[in-house]
BAVO-719294 format. One record per residue (C-alpha): x, y, z; residue in three letters. Coordinates in steps of 0.001 Angstrom, whole numbers, plus 524288, in hexadecimal, padded with zeros to 5 digits. Layout:
<torzas>
XYZALA...
</torzas>
This chain:
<torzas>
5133DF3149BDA4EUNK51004F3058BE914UNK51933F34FEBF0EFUNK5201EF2B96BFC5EUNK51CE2F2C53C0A93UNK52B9EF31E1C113BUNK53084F247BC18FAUNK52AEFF2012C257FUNK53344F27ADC3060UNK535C6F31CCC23ADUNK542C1F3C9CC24C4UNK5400FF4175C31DCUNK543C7F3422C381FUNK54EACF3215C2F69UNK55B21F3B15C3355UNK5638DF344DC2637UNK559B0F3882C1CC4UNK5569EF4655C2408UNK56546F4830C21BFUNK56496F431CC135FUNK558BEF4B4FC104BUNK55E53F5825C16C1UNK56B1FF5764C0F67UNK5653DF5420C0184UNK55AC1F5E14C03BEUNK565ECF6868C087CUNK56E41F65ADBFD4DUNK565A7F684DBF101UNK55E9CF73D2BF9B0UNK56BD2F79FDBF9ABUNK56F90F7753BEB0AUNK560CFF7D83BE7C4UNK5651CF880ABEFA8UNK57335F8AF6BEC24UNK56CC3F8BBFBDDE9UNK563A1F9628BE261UNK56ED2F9DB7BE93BUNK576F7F9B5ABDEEBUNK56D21FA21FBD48AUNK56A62FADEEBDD88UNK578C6FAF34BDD2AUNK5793AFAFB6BCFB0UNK582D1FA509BD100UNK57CDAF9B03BC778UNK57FC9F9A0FBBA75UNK575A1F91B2BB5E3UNK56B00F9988BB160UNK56287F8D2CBB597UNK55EA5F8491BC0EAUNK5679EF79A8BC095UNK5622FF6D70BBFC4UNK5674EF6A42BCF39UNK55D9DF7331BD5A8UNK550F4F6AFEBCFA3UNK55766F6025BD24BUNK55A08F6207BE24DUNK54ACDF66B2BE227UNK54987F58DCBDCD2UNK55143F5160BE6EBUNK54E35F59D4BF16CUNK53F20F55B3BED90UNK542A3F489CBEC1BUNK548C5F475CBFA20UNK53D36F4E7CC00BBUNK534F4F4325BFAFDUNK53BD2F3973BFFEFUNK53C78F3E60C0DCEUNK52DE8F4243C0D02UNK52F60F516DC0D7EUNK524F0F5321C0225UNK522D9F61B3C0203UNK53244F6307BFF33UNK53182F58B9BF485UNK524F3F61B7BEF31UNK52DA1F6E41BF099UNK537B3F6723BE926UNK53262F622BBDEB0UNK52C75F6DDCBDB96UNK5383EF7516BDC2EUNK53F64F6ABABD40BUNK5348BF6C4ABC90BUNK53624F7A42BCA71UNK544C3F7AB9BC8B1UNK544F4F7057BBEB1UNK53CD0F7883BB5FFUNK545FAF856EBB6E6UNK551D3F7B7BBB2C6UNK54900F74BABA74DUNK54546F81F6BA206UNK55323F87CBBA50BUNK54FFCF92C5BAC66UNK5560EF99C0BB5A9UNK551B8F9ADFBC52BUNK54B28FA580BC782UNK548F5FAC66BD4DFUNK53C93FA67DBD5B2UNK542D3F98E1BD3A5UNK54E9EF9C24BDD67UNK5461EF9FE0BE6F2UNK53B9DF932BBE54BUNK54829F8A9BBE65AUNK54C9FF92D9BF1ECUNK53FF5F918DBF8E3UNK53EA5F840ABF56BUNK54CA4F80F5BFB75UNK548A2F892FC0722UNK53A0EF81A0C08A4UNK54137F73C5C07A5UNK54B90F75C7C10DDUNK53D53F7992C1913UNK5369EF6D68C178CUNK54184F6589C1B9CUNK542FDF6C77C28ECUNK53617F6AC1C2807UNK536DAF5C0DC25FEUNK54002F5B64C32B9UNK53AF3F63A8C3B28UNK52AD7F63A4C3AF6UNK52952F6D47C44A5UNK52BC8F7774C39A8UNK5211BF7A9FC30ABUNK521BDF74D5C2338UNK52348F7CF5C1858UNK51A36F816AC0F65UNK51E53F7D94C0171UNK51227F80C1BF93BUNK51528F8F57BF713UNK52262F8B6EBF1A1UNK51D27F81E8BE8EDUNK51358F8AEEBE448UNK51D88F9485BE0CBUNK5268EF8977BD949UNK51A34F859BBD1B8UNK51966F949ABCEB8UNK52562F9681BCA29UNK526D8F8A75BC221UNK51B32F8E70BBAEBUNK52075F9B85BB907UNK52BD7F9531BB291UNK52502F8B0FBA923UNK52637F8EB1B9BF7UNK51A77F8F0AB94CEUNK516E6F85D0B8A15UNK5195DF8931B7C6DUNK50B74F8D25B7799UNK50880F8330B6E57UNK503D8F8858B5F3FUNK4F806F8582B59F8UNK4FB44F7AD4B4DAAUNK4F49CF7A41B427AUNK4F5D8F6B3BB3FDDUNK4EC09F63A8B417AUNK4EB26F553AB49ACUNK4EC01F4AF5B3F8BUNK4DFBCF43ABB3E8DUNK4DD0BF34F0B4563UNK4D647F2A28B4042UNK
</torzas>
């Protein structure tokens, strides 16, 4: 699917939806990161990502889309797959996962000063996404090996 052009005059002409952005952004950012505090504490009982902190990767994504900010959306999604696959398998956040979430929370907040204020540089997000694509490999389980059968394919005419 190609992705949409941002709007002619796009989020930096647009106070309203600079305001709208910021506040949606800042509230998932801080319910990914009260998790993360939260763990280090030792504070959470669930032994598992709850299914909220995918999900604000997923809206946060979906809003840097909209307002054209496509290396957040990239960071995002791949943080949401990420995620999502530690709550599908059940498995509990490690410290690598904390801290990708952490520095993904701390790199997004980044771009969007970015976004408003061009005279900083933009960050780099490759290294981070090479490090969630590491990790979520690390985590994969592997496929049951498959036995060899015995049976054979019935014939066809």
């Amino acid at each position: 699917m190609e992705e949409a052009p941002p709007a002619s005059g796009g989020i930096e002409n647009d106070p309203e939806l600079q305001e709208i952005f910021k506040q949606e952004t800042s509230s998932h950012f801080a319910t990914i990161s009260g998790f993360i505090e939260q763990t280090r504490a030792g504070n959470n009982d669930a032994a598992q990502i709850p299914a909220e902190i995918p999900r604000a990767f997923h809206t946060i994504c979906g809003s840097a889309r909209m307002v054209g900010l496509m290396p957040l959306a990239s960071l995002n999604k791949s943080l949401e797959l990420y995620t999502d696959s530690l709550v599908e398998q059940q498995q509990a956040p490690d410290k690598t996962a904390l801290a990708l979430m952490e520095d993904g929370v701390d790199t997004g907040k980044a771009l969007i000063a970015w976004l408003f204020d061009k005279s900083q540089a933009e960050p780099n997000i490759e290294s981070l996404l090479s490090r969630i694509e590491a990790a979520g490999q690390r985590r994969r389980p592997s496929a049951p090996k498959k036995q060899p059968t015995t049976d054979t394919p019935p014939e066809s005419n």
